[in-house]
C-alpha positions in Angstrom: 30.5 60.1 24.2 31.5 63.4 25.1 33.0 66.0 22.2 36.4 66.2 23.7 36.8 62.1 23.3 35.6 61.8 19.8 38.3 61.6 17.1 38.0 64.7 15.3 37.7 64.1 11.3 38.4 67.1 8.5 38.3 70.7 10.1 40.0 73.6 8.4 43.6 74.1 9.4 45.9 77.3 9.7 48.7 77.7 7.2 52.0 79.1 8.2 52.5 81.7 5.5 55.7 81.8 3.7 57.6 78.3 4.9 54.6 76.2 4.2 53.6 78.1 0.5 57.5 77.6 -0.1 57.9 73.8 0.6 54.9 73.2 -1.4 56.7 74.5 -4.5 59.3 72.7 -3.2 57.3 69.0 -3.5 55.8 70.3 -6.9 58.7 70.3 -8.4 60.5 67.4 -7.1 63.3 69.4 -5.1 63.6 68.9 -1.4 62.5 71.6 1.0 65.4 73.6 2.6 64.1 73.9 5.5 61.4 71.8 8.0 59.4 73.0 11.3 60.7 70.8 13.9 59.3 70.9 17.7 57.1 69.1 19.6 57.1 65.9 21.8 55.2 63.0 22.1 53.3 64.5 24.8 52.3 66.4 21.9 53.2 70.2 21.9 49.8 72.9 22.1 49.4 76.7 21.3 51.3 76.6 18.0 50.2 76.7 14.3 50.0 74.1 11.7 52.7 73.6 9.0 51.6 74.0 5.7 48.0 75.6 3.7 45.1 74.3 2.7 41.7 73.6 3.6 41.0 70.2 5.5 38.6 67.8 3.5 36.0 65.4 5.5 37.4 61.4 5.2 35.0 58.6 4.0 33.7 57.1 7.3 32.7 53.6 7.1 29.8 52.0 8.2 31.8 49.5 10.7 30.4 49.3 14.1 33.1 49.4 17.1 32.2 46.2 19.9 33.0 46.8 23.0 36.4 45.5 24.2 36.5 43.3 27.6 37.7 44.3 31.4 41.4 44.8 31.2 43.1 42.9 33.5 46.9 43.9 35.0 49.5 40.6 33.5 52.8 42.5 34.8 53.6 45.0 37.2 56.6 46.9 38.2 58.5 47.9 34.7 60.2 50.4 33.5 58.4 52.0 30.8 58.0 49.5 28.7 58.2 50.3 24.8 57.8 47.2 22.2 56.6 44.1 22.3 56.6 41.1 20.0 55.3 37.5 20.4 57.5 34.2 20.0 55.8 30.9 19.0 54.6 28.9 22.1 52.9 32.6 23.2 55.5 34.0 25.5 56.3 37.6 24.6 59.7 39.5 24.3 59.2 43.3 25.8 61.8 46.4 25.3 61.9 48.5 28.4 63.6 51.7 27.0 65.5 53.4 30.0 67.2 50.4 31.4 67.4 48.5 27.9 66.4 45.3 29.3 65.2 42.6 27.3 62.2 41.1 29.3 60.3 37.7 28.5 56.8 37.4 29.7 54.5 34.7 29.8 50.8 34.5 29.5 50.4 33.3 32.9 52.2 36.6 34.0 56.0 35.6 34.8 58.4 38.1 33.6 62.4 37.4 33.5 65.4 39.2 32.0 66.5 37.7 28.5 69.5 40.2 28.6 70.4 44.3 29.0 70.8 45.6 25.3 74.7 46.2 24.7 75.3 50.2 23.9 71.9 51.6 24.2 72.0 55.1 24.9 68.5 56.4 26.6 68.5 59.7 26.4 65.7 62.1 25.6 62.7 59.6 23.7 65.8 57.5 22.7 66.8 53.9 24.5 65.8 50.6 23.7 62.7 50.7 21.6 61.1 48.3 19.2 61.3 44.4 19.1 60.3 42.0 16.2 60.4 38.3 15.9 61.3 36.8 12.8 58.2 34.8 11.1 60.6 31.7 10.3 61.7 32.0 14.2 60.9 28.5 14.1 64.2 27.9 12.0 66.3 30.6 11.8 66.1 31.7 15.8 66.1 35.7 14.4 64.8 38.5 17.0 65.5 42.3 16.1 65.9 45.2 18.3 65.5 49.2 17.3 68.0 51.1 19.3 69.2 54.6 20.2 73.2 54.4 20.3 75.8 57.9 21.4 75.9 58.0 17.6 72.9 57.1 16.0 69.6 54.7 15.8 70.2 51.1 14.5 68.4 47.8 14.2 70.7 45.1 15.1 69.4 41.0 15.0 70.2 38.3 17.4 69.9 34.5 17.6 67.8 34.4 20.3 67.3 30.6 21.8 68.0 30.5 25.0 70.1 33.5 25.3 71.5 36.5 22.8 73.7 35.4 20.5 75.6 36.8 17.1 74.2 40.5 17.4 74.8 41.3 13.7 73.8 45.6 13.2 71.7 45.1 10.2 70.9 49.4 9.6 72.8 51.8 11.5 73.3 55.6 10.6 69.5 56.2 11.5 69.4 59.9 12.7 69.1 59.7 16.5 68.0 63.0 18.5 66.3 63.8 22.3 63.1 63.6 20.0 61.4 61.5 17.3 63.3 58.1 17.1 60.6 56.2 15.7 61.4 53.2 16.5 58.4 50.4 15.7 59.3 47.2 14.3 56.9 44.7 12.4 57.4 42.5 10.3 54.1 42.2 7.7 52.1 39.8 6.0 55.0 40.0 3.1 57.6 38.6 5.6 59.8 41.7 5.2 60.8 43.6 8.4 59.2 47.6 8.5 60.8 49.8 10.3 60.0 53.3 11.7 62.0 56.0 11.8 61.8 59.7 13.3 62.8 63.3 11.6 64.5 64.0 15.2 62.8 67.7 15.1 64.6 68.3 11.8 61.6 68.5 9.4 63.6 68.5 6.3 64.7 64.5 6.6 61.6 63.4 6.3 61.2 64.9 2.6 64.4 63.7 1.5 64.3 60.4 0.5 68.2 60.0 0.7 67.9 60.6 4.3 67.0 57.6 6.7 65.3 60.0 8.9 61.0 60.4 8.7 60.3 57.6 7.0 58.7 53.6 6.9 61.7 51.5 6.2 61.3 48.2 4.2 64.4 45.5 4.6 65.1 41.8 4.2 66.6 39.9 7.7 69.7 40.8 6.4 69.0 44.7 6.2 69.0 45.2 2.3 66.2 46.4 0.6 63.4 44.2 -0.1 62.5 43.5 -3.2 59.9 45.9 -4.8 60.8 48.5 -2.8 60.1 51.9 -4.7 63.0 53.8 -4.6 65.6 51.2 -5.1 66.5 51.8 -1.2 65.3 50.9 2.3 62.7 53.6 2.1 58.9 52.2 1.7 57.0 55.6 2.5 58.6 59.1 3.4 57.2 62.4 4.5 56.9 61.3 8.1 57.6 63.3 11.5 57.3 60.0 14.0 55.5 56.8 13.5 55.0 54.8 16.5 52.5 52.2 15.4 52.2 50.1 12.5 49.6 47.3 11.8 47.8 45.4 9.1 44.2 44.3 8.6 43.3 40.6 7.0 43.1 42.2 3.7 46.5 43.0 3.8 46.0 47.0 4.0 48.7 49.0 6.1 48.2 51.5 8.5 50.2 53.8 11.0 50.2 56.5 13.8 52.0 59.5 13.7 52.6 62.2 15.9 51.6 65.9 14.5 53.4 68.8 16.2 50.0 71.2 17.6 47.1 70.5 15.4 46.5 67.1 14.4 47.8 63.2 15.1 47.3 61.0 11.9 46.1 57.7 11.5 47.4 57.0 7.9 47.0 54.3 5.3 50.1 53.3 3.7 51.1 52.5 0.4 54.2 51.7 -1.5 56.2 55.0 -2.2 53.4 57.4 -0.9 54.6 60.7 0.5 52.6 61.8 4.2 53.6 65.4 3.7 55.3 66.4 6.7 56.8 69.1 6.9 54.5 70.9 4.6 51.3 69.4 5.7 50.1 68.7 9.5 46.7 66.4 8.9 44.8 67.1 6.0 45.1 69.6 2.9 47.4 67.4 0.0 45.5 68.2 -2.7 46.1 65.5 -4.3 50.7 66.2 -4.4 50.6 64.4 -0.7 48.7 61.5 0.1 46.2 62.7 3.3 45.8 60.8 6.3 42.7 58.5 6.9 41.8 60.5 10.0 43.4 63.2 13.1 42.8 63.9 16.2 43.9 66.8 18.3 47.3 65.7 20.5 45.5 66.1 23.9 43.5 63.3 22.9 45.8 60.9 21.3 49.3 61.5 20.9 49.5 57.8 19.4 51.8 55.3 19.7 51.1 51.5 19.5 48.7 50.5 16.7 47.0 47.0 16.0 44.6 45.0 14.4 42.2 42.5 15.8 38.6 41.7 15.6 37.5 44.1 13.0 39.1 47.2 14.5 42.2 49.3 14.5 43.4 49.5 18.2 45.5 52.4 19.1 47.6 53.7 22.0 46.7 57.3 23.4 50.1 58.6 25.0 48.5 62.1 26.2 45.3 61.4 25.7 45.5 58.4 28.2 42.9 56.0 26.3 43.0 53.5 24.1 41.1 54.1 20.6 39.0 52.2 18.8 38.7 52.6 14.8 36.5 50.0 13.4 37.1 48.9 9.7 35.2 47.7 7.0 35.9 44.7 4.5 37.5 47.4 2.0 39.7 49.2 5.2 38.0 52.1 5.6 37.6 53.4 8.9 34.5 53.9 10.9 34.0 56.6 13.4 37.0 56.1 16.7 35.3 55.3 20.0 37.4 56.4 23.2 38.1 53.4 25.7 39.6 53.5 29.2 39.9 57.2 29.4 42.1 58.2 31.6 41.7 54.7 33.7 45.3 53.9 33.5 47.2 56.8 32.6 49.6 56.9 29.0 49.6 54.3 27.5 52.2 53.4 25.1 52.0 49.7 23.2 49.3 48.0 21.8 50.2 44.1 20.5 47.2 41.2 19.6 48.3 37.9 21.7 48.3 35.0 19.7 44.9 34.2 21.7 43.5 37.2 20.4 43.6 39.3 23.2 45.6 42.8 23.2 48.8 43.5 25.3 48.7 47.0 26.0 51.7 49.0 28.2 51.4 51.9 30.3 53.9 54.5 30.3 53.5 56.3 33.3 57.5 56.1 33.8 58.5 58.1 31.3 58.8 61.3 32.6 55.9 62.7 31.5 53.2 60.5 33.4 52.0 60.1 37.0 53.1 56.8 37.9 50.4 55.1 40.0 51.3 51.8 42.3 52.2 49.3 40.3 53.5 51.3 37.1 54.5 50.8 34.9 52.6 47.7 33.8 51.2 45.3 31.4 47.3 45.1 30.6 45.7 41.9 28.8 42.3 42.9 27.4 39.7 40.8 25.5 38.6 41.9 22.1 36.3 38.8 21.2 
């Protein structure tokens, strides 16, 4: 594999003077910074200079060995950039597509057909119709929930979903909406509790304040209250975030996320309960031990990530700008092993990544969005075997 498709792990990063040695003091002493470094896109922004000081530290690399995925085979064709997906029992899926906020369901023999168009999505900028969860007690309770971009804000509103929409209840609203960084990914995790992610929107500051919605993993019952154990008494699970786009757990329970950096380095981050990721005082690695680091970067031309999940012993993320799909094999414990590139540049962006309940990945392309080449076809639906 060449150098420009392996993941790179622990070089030394540029500090940006002043701002970043004063929002260091800031964290140290428990005030919030006055002032964050917004910019960049998901198509991940180049020529600029990393937030923040320090020298970047080499992660433990595990001893995991990445298999080979399967030949990815197209399930759906002809969509519109579509964003989240989310599995019902049986094995159909439920997919977001964010522009037109339709609310697709899509079997595994490949039939697609409109559940419903998402009442008062706004899609403008990286905002629209984003992520979609499926309550674990579906079974009973009939719960789906959608992440949205509104005129005023982003929220996550539920539905009673059997059949038809039903009862759309707004569970969070007042999430800070912009033309960038949303967030957007729902999951719910091995806990049962619904995790949500949210974007700064460019304005660095949010995602260090931990009164502020904005830049952070959100942890929330069905009904939208905290969940119990939750650090800070609030929604927030984890803060210091610019824009997480994937979440995912292994078997052992560890979490992990992608995040977009703004010109140096994408993160692939562990998380843990009341952890703070650093941004906007640190862009990949140099926490020294005030901000939790991430477990590995890569540049944005070769990830810009997005979707993240688990299955058969790896991490599987979605490369937006770098146009693959990464590998990260884990060990028992969770570290990670060294990313392999797959499907470079085969398919163009691609956006999310969800194991089937056959064990196969759903992965979407995202060659719609206004910063791809759409080829014929786009945008579409791959199914690729893992196993």
């Amino acid at each position: 594999m060449g150098a420009e498709e392996v993941a790179t792990m622990g070089r030394t990063r540029l500090s940006k003077s002043v701002v970043g040695a004063l929002l260091v003091a800031a964290i140290t002493t428990g005030c919030a910074p006055a002032a964050g470094t917004g910019g960049g896109t998901e198509a991940g922004a180049s020529g600029g200079q990393a937030t923040g000081g320090g020298t970047a530290t080499a992660p433990p690399v595990g001893t995991a060995q990445a298999r080979p995925p399967g030949t990815p085979r197209t399930l759906v064709e002809g969509l519109a950039v579509p964003w989240g997906v989310a599995f019902l029992p049986g094995g159909d899926a439920l997919v977001t597509e964010r522009g037109t906020a339709r609310l697709l369901r899509v079997t595994p023999q490949g039939r697609s057909s409109e559940v419903g168009v998402i009442d008062g999505v706004s899609a403008q900028g990286e905002g629209g119709l984003l992520g979609v969860a499926v309550s674990p007690r579906y079974s009973s309770d009939h719960f789906i929930f959608v992440y949205f971009t509104t005129n005023d804000d982003n929220r996550i509103v539920r539905y009673r979903y059997d059949g038809g929409l039903s009862d759309a209840t707004p569970i969070v609203t007042g999430i800070p909406k912009g033309g960038i960084h949303n967030g957007g990914r729902l999951e719910f995790g091995p806990d049962g509790y619904l995790y949500a992610s949210t974007g700064e929107t460019g304005q660095g500051e949010m995602a260090q304040d931990r009164n502020s919605l904005g830049g952070k993993i959100l942890r929330m019952t069905a009904d939208g209250k905290p969940a119990p154990g939750n650090p800070f008494g609030t929604l927030v699970w984890t803060y210091g975030h610019r824009n997480v786009q994937g979440m995912a757990w292994d078997p052992q329970g560890h979490m992990y996320a992608t995040e977009f950096g703004q010109d140096t380095w994408d993160e692939l981050n562990l998380i843990e309960k009341g952890h703070n990721y650093g941004w906007p005082v640190v862009e990949g690695f140099g926490g020294k031990g005030r901000l939790t680091d991430p477990l590995l970067t890569w540049r944005p031309a070769e990830a810009s990530p997005s979707g993240l999940a688990y299955a058969d012993g790896s991490l599987w993320a979605a490369a937006l700008r770098g146009r693959r799909l990464w590998q990260i094999p884990l060990t028992g414990n969770g570290a990670v092993g060294r990313p392999v590139a797959r499907f470079t540049g085969e398919y163009g962006r691609l956006r999310a990544v969800t194991r089937a309940p056959d064990g196969t990945l759903w992965v979407t392309t995202s060659n719609k969005d206004g910063r791809g080449s759409p080829r014929p076809g786009d945008d579409r639906i791959l199914v690729i075997p893992v196993h």
